[in-house]
Structures are given as C-alpha cells and as structure tokens.
LODREN-801711 format. One record per atom (N, C-alpha, C): residue in three letters; x negated, y, z negated. Coordinates in steps of 0.05 Angstrom, whole numbers, plus 5000, padded with zeros to 4 digits. Example, Ala and Ser with C-alpha at 12.3 -4.5 7.8 and 13.67 -1.06 7.14 Angstrom:
Ala473648864844 Ala475449104844 Ala473649344844 Ser474349554858 Ser472749794857 Ser474250014843 
//
This chain:
Unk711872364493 Unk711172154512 Unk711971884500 Unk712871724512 Unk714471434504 Unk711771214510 Unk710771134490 Unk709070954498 Unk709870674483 Unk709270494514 Unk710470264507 Unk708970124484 Unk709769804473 Unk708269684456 Unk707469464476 Unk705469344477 Unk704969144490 Unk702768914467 Unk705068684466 Unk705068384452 Unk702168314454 Unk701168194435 Unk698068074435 Unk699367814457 Unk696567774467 Unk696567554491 Unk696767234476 Unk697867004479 Unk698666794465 Unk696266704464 Unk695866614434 Unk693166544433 Unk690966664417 Unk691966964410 Unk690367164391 Unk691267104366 Unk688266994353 Unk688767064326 Unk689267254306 Unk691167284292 Unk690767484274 Unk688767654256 Unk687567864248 Unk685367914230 Unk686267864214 Unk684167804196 Unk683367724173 Unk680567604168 Unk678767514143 Unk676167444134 Unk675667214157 Unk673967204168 Unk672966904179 Unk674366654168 Unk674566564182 Unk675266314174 Unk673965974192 Unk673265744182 Unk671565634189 Unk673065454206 Unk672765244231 Unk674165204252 Unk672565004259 Unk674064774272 Unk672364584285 Unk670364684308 Unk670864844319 Unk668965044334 Unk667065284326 Unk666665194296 Unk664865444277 Unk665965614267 Unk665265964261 Unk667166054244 Unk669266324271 Unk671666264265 Unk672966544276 Unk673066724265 Unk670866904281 Unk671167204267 Unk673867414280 Unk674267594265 Unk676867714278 Unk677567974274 Unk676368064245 Unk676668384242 Unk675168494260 Unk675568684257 Unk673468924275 Unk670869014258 Unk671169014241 Unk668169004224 Unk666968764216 Unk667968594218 Unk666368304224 Unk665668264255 Unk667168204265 Unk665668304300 Unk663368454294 Unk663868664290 Unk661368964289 Unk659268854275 Unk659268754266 Unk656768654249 Unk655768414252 Unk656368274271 Unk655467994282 Unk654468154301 Unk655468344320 Unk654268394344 Unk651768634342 Unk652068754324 Unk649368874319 Unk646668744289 Unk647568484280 Unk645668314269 Unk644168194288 Unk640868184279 Unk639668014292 Unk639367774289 Unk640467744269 Unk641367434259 Unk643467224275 Unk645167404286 Unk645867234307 Unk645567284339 Unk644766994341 Unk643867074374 Unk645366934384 Unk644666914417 Unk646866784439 Unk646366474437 Unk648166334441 Unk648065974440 Unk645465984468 Unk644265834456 Unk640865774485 Unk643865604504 Unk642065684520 Unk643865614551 Unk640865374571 Unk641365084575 Unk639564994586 Unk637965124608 Unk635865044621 Unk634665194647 Unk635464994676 Unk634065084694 Unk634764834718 Unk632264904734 Unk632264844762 Unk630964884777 Unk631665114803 Unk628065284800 Unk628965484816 Unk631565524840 Unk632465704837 Unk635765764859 Unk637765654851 Unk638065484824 Unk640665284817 Unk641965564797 Unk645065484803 Unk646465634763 Unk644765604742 Unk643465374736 Unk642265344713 Unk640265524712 Unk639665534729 Unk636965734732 Unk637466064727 Unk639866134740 Unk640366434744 Unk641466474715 Unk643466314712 Unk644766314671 Unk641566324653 Unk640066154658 Unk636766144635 Unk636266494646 Unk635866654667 Unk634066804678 Unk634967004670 Unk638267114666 Unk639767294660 Unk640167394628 Unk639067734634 Unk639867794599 Unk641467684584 Unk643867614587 Unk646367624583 Unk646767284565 Unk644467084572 Unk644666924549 Unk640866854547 Unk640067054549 Unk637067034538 Unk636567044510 Unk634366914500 Unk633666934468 Unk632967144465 Unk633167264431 Unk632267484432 Unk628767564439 Unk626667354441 Unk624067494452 Unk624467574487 Unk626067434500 Unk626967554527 Unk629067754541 Unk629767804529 Unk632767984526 Unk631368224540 Unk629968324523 Unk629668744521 Unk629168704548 Unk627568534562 Unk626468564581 Unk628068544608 Unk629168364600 Unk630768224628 Unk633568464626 Unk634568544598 Unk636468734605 Unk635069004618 Unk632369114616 Unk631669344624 Unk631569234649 Unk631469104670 Unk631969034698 Unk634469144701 Unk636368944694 Unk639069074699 Unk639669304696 Unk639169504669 Unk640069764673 Unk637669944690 Unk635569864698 Unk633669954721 Unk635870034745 Unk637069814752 Unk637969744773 Unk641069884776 Unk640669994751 Unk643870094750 Unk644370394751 Unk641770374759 Unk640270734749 Unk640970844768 Unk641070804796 Unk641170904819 Unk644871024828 Unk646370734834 Unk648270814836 Unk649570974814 Unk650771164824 Unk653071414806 Unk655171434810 Unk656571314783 Unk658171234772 Unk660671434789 Unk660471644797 Unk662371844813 Unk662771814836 Unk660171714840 Unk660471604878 Unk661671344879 Unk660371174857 Unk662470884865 Unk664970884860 Unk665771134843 Unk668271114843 Unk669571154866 Unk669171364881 Unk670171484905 Unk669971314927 Unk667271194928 Unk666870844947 Unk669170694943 Unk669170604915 Unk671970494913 Unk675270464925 Unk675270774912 Unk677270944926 Unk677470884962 Unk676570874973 Unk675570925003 Unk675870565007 Unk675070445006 Unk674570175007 Unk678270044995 Unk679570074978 Unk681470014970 Unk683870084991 Unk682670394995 Unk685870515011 Unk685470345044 Unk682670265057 Unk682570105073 Unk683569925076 Unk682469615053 Unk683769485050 Unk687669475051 Unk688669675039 Unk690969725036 Unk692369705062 Unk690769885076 Unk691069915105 Unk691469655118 Unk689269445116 Unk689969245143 Unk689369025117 Unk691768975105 Unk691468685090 Unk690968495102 Unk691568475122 Unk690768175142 Unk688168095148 Unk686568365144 Unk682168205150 Unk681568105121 Unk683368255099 Unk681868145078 Unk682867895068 Unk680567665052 Unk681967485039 Unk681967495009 Unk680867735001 Unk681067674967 Unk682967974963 Unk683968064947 Unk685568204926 Unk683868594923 Unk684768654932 Unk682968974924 Unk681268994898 Unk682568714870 Unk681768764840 Unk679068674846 Unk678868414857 Unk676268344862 Unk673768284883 Unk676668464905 Unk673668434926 Unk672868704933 Unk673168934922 Unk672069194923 Unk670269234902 Unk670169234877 Unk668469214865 Unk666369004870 Unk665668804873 Unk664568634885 Unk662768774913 Unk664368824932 Unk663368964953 Unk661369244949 Unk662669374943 Unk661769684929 Unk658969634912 Unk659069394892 Unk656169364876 Unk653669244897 Unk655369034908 Unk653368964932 Unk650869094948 Unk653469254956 Unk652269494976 Unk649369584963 Unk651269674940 Unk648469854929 Unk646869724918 Unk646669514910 Unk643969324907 Unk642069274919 Unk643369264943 Unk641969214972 Unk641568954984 Unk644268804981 Unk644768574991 Unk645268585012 Unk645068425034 Unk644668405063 Unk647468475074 Unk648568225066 Unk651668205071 Unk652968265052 Unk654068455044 Unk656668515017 Unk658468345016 Unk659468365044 Unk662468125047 Unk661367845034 Unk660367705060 Unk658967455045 Unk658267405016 Unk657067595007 Unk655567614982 Unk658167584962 Unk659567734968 Unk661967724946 Unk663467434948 Unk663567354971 Unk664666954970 Unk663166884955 Unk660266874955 Unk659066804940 Unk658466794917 Unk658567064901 Unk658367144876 Unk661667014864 Unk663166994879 Unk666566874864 Unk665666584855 Unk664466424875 Unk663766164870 Unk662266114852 Unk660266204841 Unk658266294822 Unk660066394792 Unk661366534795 Unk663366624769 Unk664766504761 Unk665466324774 Unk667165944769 Unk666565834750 Unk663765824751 Unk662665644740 Unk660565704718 Unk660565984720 Unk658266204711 Unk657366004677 Unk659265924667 Unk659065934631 Unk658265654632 Unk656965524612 Unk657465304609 Unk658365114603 Unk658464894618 Unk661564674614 Unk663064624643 Unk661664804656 Unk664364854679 Unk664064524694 Unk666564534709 Unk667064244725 Unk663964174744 Unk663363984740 Unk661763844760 Unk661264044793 Unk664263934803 Unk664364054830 Unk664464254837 Unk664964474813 Unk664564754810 Unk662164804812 Unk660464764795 Unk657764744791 Unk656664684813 Unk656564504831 Unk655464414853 Unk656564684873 Unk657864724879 Unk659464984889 Unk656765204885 Unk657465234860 Unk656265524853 Unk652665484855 Unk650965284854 Unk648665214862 Unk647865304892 Unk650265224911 Unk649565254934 Unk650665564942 Unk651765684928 Unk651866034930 Unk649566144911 Unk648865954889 Unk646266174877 Unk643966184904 Unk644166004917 Unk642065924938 Unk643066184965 Unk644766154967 Unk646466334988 Unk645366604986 Unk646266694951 Unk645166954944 Unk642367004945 Unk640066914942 Unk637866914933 Unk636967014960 Unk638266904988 Unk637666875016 Unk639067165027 Unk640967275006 Unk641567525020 Unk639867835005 Unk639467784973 Unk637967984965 Unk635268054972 Unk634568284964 Unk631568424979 Unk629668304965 Unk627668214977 Unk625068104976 Unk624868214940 Unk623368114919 Unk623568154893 Unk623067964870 Unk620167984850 Unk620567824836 Unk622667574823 Unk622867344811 Unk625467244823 Unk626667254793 Unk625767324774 Unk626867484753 Unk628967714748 Unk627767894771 Unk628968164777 Unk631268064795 Unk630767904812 Unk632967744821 Unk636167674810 Unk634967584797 Unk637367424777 Unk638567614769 Unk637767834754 Unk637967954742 Unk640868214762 Unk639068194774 Unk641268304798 Unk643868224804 Unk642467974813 Unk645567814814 Unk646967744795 Unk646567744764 Unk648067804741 Unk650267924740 Unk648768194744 Unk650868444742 Unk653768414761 Unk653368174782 Unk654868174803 Unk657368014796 Unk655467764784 Unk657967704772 Unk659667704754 Unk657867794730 Unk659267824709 Unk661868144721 Unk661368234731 Unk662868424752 Unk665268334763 Unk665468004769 Unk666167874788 Unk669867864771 Unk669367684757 Unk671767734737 Unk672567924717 Unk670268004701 Unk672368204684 Unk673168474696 Unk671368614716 Unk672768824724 Unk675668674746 Unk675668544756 Unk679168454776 Unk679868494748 Unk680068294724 Unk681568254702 Unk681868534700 Unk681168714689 Unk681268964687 Unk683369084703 Unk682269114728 Unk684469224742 Unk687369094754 Unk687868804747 Unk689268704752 Unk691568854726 Unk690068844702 Unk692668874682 Unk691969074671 Unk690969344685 Unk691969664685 Unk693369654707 Unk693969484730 Unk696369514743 Unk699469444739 Unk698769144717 Unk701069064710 Unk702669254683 Unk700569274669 Unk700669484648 Unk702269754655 Unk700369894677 Unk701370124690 Unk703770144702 Unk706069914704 Unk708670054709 Unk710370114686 Unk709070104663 Unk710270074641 Unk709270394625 Unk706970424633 Unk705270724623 Unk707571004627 Unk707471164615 Unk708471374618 Unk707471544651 Unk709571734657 Unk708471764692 Unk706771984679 Unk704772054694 Unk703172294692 Unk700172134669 Unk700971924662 Unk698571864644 Unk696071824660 Unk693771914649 Unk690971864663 Unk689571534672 Unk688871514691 Unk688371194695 Unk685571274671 Unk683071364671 Unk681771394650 Unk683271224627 Unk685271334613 Unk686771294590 Unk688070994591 Unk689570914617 Unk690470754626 Unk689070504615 Unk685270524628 Unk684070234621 Unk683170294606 Unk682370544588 Unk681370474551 Unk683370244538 Unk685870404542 Unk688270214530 Unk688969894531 Unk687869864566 Unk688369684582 Unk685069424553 Unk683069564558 Unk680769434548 Unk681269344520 Unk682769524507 Unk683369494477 Unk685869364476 Unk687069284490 Unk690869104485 Unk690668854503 Unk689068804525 Unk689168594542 Unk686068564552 Unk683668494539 Unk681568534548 Unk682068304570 Unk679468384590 Unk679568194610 Unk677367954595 Unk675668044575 Unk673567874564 Unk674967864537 Unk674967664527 Unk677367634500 Unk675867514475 Unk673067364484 Unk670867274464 Unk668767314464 Unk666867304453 Unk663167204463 Unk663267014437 Unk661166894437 Unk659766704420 Unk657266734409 Unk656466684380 Unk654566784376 Unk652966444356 Unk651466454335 Unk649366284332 Unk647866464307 Unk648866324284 Unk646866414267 Unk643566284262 Unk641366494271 Unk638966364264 Unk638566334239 Unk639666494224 Unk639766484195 Unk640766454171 Unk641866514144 Unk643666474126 Unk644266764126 Unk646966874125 Unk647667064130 Unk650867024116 Unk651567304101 Unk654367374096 Unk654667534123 Unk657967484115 Unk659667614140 Unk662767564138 Unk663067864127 Unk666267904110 Unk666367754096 Unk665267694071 Unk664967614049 Unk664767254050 Unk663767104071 Unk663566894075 Unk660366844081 Unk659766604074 Unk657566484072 Unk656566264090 Unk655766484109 Unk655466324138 Unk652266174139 Unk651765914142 Unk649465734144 Unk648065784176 Unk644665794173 Unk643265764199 Unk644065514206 Unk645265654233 Unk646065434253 Unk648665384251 Unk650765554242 Unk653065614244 Unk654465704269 Unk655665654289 Unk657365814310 Unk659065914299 Unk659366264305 Unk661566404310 Unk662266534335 Unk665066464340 Unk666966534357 Unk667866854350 Unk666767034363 Unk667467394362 Unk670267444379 Unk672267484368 Unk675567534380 Unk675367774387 Unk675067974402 Unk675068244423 Unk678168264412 Unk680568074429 Unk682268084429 Unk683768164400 Unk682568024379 Unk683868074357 Unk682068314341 Unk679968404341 Unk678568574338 Unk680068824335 Unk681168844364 Unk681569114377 Unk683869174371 Unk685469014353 Unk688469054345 Unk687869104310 Unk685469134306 Unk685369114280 Unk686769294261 Unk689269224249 Unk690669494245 Unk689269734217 Unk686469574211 Unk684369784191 Unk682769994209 Unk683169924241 Unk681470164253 Unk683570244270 Unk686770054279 Unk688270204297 Unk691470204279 Unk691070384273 Unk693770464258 Unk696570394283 Unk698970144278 Unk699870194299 Unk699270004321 Unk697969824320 Unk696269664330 Unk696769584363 Unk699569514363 Unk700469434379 Unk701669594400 Unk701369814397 Unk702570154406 Unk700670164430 Unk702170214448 Unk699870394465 Unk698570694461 Unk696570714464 Unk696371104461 Unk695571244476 Unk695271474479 Unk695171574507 Unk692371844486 Unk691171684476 Unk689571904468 Unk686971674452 Unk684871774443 Unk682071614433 Unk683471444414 Unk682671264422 Unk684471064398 Unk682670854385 Unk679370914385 Unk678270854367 Unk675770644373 Unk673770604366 Unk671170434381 Unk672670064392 Unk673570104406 Unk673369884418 Unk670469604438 Unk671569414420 Unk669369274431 Unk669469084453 Unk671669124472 Unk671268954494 Unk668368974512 Unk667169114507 Unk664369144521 Unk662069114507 Unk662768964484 Unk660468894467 Unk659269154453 Unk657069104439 Unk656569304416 Unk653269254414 Unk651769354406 Unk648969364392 Unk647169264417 Unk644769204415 Unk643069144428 Unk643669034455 Unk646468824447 Unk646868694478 Unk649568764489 Unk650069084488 Unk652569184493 Unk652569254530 Unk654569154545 Unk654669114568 Unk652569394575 Unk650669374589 Unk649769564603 Unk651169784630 Unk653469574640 Unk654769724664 Unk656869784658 Unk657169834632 Unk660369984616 Unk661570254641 Unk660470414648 Unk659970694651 Unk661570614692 Unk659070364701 Unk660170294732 Unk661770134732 Unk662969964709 Unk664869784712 Unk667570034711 Unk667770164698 Unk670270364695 Unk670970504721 Unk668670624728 Unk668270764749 Unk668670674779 Unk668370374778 Unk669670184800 Unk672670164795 Unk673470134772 Unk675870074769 Unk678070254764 Unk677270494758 Unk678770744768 Unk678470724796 Unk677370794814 Unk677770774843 Unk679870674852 Unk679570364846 Unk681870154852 Unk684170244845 Unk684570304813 Unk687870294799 Unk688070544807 Unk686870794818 Unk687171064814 Unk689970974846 Unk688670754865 Unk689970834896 Unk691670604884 Unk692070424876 Unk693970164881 Unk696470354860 Unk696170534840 Unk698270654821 Unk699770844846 Unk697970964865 Unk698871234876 Unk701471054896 Unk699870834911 Unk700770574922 Unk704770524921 Unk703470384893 Unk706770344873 Unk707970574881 Unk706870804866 Unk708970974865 Unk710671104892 Unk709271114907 Unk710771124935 Unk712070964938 Unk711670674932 Unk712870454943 Unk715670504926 Unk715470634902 Unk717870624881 Unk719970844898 Unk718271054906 Unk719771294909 Unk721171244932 Unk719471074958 Unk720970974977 Unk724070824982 Unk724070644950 Unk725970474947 Unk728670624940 Unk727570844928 Unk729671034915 Unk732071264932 Unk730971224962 Unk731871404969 Unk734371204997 
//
C-alpha cells in the first residue's frame, strides 16, 4: 500500500527539550506533553467568571477550564450526559443526516463537517431546536477561548442566552456543562472531518475511514495546543520550570515525535501509536469515543460521495 507523506502544518515546532518563549515554556516532545498533562502540577490558566447566561459564565461553569477542586465534578456531568447516546447509533444518525443534506444542498446553510455533528449531539441532549441550537452553538465557538474580539463576544452572550432558552429545564451547572460538549464539538470535530476529507483523496483506495482519522488526528490535528500553568516548581524534560510558569502543550508537534513515530511524517494505515490530540490524564476529552463516531458518519458518505463523483468523471 502507497502511503502518502503529509508536511507538518506551517507553524509546528519541531521536538525537542522545552524551550522558554515570550509566551512561557514550549513544550513539544511527546513525553513532555505526557507528563504536563497527567501532572497535577499543572493546571488550566483560571478563565474570569461573568454573569449568569453570558460566555463568561458558561467558559467559568465548564470542566474544560475549571480548577482542579471543580473539575471531577463538572466533568462527571458531561460524561453523565454522554452515557446515553451510542456511539453506533450516532454514527449511523450521522450517516443519515449527511446523505440528506447531500441530497438538497440548498435548505442547508452550514457544511455537512459542521452542521451534522452539531445537529446529531443536539438532538440527543434534548435541545428544543437542533437546527437553531447549532447557529447558536457556532456563534458561541467564535469566541469560546479567551481574548476573542469584543463583537464576537457580544455575539456569543446573546446565543449563550439563546441556548440556555432551548435546553431542558436543569440545574444551571449541568447546563453549561451540556452545552460544552456542544461546542467544543463545534470546531474540532468539522476540523476533523474537513481534513480526513482533504487528506482522503490522497489515502490509499480501500483504506478504513476508522484509520483515515486516527491518522488524520495525529498529522493535522484539528486542536493543535492546550495551555497549561504551573502551580508549582516542577522539572519537565530536564528543565526547571517556576510556579507560575505558562506552558504551551504542541499536540501538533507531539504527535510527529519521531521517538514514538518512527517515520514521522508517513502516513500509516495501521496503530501508529498513543496520540494526544484528545488530551491525556485526568482531563482527557471525555467524548473521544462520540466525536469519532460522528465523524465517521460524515467522512464514511462524503468519501463514498467523491468517489462516485471521481468515477463519474472517468467515464
């Protein structure tokens, strides 16, 4: 089987030891990653709070930049909540929802990468409106991190408000928490499936979409950093990192590490080794399992898609 090589994305640093940065330290091997993300020593940069129904509010409320005394908790919501739908059925939802869309491009306005997944998690949350909800949750993912533009922000305030008005009656913790999953959903799974499609004309024919976005997660993640915060004095790859240090965690350069991927730059069509685009230890994505499982759906019909479209051209 001929598998292509596909170029690190402009912008990836190379591995090697940390190194210290006007933006704190860049970590970059794969065993420096691995060990920032399962130390308790480093935690997530505190994220300000706001007032009930604002971004500020849903970013403070959500596992995903909680301190560590709030974390266990607010993540056991989310994977509560994740317990239900199966991972086999949303794939097939997917599937079903995609070849529709396919069908009458003209009702939809967003892209199969990101408004089926989006839709499909909705549903099963038990959001009122899925459609709506997903405008909503995009506007919200704009702005999701912080820093974002002013008018973004103002945007995404008046969709956290939007959302709050479509989910089921519910502590407003459990809330958030809900709508987390939605967005963080929002971009990296499209990213995902956008570039196992671009990727995939390049894949060998007969290769498994399965295989497709392991590859896809480990050569072009759709999430390419996290950030972390030393509470403490801590080594890390032989450097002497100070409490209250920022480090910057490279996924991207991680995953090319050529001490865990022989070949680095190779595609493979077989286990090619713990990849961390989905995070690692305590705060490792909880919806690893339904993010895939949405996104096979999608790439499984847009590949079958292509290929017709290829075979059509050929004749």
């Amino acid at each position: 089987m001929d598998l292509p090589t596909i170029p690190a994305a402009p912008g990836t640093p190379p591995c090697g030891p940390p190194t210290l940065g006007d933006d704190g330290w860049v970590v970059t091997r794969h065993a420096d990653v691995l060990a920032a993300l399962t130390d308790s020593r480093c935690v997530v940069p505190p994220v300000p709070d706001g007032p009930a129904g604002t971004l500020a509010w849903l970013r403070a409320s959500v596992s995903r930049f909680s301190p560590p005394g709030r974390h266990a908790a607010r993540r056991a919501v989310g994977v509560a909540a994740l317990d239900a739908p199966d991972p086999g059925e949303l794939r097939r939802a997917a599937e079903r929802l995609t070849e529709r869309i396919l069908d009458r491009p003209s009702e939809e306005n967003m892209t199969p990468a990101r408004r089926v997944p989006l839709l499909v998690l909705a549903e099963r949350l038990g959001l009122a409106d899925p459609a709506a909800a997903a405008t909503e949750v995009v506007a919200v993912a704009a702005a999701y991190h912080p820093g974002a533009d002013p008018a973004a922000a103002r945007r995404a305030d008046r969709a956290v408000a939007a959302l709050l008005a479509l989910s089921p009656q519910a502590p407003a913790e459990v809330t958030a928490n809900r709508l987390g999953l939605l967005v963080q959903a929002a971009d990296a799974t499209a990213g995902l499936i956008d570039a196992a499609v671009r990727h995939g004309r390049a894949a060998p024919d007969g290769l498994a979409t399965a295989m497709l976005l392991a590859e896809v997660l480990r050569l072009d993640p759709p999430v390419r950093l996290t950030r972390r915060v030393a509470a403490d004095a801590l080594s890390l790859g032989g450097r002497a990192v100070r409490a209250g240090d920022r480090l910057l965690l490279r996924f991207d350069a991680a995953n090319r590490d050529p001490a865990v991927f022989p070949d680095p730059d190779r595609f493979r069509a077989g286990p090619a080794g713990p990849v961390l685009t989905f995070g690692a230890g305590p705060r490792g994505c909880p919806g690893e399992r339904h993010a895939l499982a949405l996104a096979t759906g999608v790439v499984d019909v847009l590949r079958r898609a292509s290929g017709a479209l290829s075979e059509g051209s050929r004749r």
